[in-house]
N, CA, C and O of each residue as an XYZ file, in Angstrom:
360
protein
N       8.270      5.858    -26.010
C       6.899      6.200    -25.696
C       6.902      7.163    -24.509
O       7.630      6.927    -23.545
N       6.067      8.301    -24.547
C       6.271      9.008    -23.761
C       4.582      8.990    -23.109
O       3.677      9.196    -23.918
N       4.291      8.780    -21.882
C       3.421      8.782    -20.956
C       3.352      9.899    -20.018
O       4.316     10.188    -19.309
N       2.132     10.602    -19.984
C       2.276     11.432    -18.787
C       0.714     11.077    -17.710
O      -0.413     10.846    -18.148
N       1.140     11.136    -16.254
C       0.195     10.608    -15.104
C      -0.275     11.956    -14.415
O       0.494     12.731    -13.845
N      -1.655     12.130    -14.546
C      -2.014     13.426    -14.213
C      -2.595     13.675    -13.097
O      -3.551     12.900    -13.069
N      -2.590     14.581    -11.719
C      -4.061     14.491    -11.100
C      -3.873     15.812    -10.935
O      -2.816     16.418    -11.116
N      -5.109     16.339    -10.523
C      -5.010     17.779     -9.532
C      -4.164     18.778     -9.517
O      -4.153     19.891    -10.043
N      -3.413     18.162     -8.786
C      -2.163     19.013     -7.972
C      -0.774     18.411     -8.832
O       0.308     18.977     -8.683
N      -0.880     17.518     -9.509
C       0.548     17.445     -9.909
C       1.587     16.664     -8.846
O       2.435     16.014     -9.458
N       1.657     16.619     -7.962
C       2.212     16.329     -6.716
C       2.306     14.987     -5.862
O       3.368     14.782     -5.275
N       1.719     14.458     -5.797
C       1.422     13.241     -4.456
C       0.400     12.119     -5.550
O       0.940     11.042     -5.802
N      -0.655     12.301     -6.013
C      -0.814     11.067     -6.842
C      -0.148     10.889     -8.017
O       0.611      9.928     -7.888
N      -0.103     11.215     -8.752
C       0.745     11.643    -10.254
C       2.089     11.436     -9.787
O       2.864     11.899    -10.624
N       2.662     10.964     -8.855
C       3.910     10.778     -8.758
C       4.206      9.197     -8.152
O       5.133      8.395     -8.265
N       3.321      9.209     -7.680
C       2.853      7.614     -7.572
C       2.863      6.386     -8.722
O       3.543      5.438     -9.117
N       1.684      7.060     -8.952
C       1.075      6.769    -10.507
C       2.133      6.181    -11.093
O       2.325      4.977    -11.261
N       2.953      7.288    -11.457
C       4.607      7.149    -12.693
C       5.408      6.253    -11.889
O       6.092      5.599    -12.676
N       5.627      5.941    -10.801
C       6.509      4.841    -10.720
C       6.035      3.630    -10.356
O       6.669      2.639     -9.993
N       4.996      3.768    -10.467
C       3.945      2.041    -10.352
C       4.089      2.517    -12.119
O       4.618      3.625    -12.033
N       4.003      2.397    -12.739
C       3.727      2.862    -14.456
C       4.934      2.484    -14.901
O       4.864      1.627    -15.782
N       6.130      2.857    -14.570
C       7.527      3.014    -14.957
C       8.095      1.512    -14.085
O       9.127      0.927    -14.412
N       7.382      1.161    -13.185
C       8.179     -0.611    -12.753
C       7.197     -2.183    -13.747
O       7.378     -3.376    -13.993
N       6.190     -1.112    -13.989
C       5.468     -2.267    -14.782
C       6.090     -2.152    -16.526
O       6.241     -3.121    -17.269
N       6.310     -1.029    -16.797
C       6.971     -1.050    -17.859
C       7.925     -2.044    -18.012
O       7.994     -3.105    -18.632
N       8.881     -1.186    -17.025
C      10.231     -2.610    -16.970
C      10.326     -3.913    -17.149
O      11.048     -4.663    -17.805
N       9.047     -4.064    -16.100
C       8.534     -5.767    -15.986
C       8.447     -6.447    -17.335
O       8.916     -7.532    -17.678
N       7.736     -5.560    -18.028
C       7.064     -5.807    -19.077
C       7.841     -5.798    -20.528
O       7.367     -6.147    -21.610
N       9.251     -5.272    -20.239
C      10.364     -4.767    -21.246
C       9.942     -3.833    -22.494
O      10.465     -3.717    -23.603
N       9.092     -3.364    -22.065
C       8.385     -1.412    -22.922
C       9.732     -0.417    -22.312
O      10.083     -0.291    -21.139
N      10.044     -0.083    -22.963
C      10.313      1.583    -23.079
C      10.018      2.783    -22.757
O      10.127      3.730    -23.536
N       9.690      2.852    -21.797
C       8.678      4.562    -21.402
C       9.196      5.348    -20.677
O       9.880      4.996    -19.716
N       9.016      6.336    -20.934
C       9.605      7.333    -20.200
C       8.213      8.135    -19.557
O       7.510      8.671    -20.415
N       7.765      8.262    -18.155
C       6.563      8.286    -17.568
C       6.958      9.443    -16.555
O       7.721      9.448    -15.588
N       6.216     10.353    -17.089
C       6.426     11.971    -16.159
C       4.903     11.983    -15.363
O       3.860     11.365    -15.578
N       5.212     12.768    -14.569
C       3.886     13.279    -13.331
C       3.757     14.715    -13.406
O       4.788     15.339    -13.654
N       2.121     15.691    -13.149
C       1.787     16.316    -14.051
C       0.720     16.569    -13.471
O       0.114     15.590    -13.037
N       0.229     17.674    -13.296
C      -1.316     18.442    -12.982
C      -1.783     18.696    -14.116
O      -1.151     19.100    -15.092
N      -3.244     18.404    -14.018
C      -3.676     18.868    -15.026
C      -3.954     20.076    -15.725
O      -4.411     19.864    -16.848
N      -3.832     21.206    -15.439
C      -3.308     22.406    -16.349
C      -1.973     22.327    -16.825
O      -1.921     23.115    -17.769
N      -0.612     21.665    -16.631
C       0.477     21.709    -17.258
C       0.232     20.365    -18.187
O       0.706     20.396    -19.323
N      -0.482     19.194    -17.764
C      -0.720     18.181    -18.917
C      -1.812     18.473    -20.083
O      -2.171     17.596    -20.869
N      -2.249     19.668    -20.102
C      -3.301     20.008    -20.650
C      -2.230     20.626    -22.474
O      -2.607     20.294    -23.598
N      -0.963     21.515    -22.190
C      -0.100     21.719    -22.899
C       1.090     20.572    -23.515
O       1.882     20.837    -24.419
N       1.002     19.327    -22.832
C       1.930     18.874    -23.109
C       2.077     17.578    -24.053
O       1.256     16.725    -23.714
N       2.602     17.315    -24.761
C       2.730     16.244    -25.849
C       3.169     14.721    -25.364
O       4.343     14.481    -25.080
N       2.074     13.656    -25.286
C       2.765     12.635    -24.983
C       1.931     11.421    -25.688
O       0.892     11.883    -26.158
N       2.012     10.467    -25.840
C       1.908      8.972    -26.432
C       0.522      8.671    -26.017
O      -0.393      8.148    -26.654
N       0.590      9.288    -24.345
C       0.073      8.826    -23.616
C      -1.039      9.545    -22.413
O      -0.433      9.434    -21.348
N      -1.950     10.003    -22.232
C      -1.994     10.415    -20.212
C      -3.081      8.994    -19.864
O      -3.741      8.198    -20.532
N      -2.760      9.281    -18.241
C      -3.277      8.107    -17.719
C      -3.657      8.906    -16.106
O      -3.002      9.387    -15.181
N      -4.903      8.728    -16.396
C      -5.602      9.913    -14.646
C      -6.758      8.675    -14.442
O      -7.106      7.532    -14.739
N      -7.054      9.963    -13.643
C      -8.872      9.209    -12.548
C      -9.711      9.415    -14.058
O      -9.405      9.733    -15.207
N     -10.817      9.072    -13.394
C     -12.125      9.271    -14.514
C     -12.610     10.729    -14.643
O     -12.900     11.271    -15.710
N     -12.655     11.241    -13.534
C     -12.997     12.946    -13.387
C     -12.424     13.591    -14.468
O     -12.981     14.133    -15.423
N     -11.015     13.450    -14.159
C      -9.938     14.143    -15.190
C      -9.870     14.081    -16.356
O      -9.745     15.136    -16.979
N      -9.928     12.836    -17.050
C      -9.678     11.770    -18.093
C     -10.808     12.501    -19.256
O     -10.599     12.881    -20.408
N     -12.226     12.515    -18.320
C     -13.494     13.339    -19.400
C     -12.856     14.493    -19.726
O     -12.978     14.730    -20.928
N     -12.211     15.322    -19.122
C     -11.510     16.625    -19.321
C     -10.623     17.177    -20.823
O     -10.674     18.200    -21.506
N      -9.747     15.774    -20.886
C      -9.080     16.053    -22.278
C      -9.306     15.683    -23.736
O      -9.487     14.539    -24.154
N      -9.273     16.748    -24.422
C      -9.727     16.640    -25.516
C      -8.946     15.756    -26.461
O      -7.861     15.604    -25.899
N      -8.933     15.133    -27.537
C      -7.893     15.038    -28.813
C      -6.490     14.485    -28.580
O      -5.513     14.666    -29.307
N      -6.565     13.610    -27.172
C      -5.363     13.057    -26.570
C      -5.784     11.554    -26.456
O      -6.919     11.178    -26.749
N      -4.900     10.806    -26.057
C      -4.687      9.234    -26.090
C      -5.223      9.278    -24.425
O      -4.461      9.772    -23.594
N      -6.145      8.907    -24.132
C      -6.090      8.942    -22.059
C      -6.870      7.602    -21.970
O      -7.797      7.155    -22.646
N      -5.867      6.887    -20.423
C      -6.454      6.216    -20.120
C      -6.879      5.877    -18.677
O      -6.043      5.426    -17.894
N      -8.134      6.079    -18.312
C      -8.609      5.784    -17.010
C      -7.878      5.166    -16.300
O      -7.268      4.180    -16.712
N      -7.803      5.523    -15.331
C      -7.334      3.900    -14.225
C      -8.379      4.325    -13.129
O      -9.084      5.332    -13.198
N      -8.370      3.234    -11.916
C      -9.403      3.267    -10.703
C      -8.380      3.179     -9.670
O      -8.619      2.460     -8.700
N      -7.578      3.635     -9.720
C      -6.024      3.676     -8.692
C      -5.416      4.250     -8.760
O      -5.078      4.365     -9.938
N      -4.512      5.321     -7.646
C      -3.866      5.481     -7.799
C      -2.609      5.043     -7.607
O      -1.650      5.487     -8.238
N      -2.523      4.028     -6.609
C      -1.895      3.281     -6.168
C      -1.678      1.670     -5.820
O      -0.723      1.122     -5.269
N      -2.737      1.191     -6.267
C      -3.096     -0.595     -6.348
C      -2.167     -0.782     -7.463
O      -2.708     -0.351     -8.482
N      -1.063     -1.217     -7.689
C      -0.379     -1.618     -9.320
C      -1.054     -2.612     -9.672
O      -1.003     -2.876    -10.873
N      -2.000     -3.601     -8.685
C      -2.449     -4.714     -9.631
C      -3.837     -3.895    -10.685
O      -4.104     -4.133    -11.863
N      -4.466     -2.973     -9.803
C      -5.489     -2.452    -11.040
C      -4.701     -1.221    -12.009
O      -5.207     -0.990    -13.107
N      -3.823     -0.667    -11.712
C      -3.351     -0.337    -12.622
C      -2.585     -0.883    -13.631
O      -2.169     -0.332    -14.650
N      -2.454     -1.903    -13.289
C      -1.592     -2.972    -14.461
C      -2.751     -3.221    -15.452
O      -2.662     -2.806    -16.608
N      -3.751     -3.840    -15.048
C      -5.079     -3.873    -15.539
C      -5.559     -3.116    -16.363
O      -6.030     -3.638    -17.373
N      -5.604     -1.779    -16.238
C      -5.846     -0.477    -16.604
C      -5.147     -0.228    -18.124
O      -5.608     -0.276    -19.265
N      -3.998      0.020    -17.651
C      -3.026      0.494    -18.469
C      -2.338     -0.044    -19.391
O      -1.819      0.517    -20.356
N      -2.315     -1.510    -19.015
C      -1.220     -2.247    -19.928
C      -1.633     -3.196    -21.519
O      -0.979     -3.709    -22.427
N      -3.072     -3.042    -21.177
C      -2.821     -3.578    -22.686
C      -3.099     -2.244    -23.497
O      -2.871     -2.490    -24.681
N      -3.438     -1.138    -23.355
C      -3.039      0.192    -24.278
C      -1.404      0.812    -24.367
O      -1.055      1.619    -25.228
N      -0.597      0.323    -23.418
C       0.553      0.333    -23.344
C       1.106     -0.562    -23.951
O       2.088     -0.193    -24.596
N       0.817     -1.786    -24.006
C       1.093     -2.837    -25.059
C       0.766     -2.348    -26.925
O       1.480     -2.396    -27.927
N      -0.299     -2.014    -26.743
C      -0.692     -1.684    -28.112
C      -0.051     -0.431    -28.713
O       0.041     -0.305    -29.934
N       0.266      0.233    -28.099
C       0.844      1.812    -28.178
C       2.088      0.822    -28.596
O       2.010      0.779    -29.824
N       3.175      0.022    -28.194
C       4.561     -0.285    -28.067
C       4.705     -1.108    -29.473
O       5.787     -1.568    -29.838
N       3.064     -1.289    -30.487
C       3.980     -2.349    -31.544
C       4.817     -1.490    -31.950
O       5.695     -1.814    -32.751
């Protein structure tokens, strides 16, 4: 499963994001491979998955996205993310 974590700049949240994303995976024994990503380069790119703010999230068209309210709380991003990450993994 391929996931990509988007904000802004690509840089400092989106990189966050993916390794709170990529330790809950583990936890969770999913498979993912979870890249970080501005949104003009996630706008081109092919994944399973994106996972941004709400701002962003309205932005993409014809893609799998899922909100979160964190960028950095893993307990609401666990929240967020994991039972579409669950469901994505049957």
């Amino acid at each position: 499963m391929k996931i990509i974590t988007v904000c802004g700049n690509g840089i400092g949240s989106s990189l966050m994001l993916a390794m709170k994303i990529e330790e809950i995976c583990k936890e969770e024994g999913i498979d993912a491979q979870v890249e970080s990503s501005d949104f003009n380069s996630a706008q081109g790119k092919s994944a399973d998955l994106i996972v941004t703010v709400k701002e962003l999230a309205e932005q993409f068209e014809n893609k799998k996205v899922v909100t979160i309210r964190s960028y950095v709380n893993k307990k609401k991003i666990r929240e967020d993310v994991l039972p579409t990450i669950k469901e994505l993994a049957k």
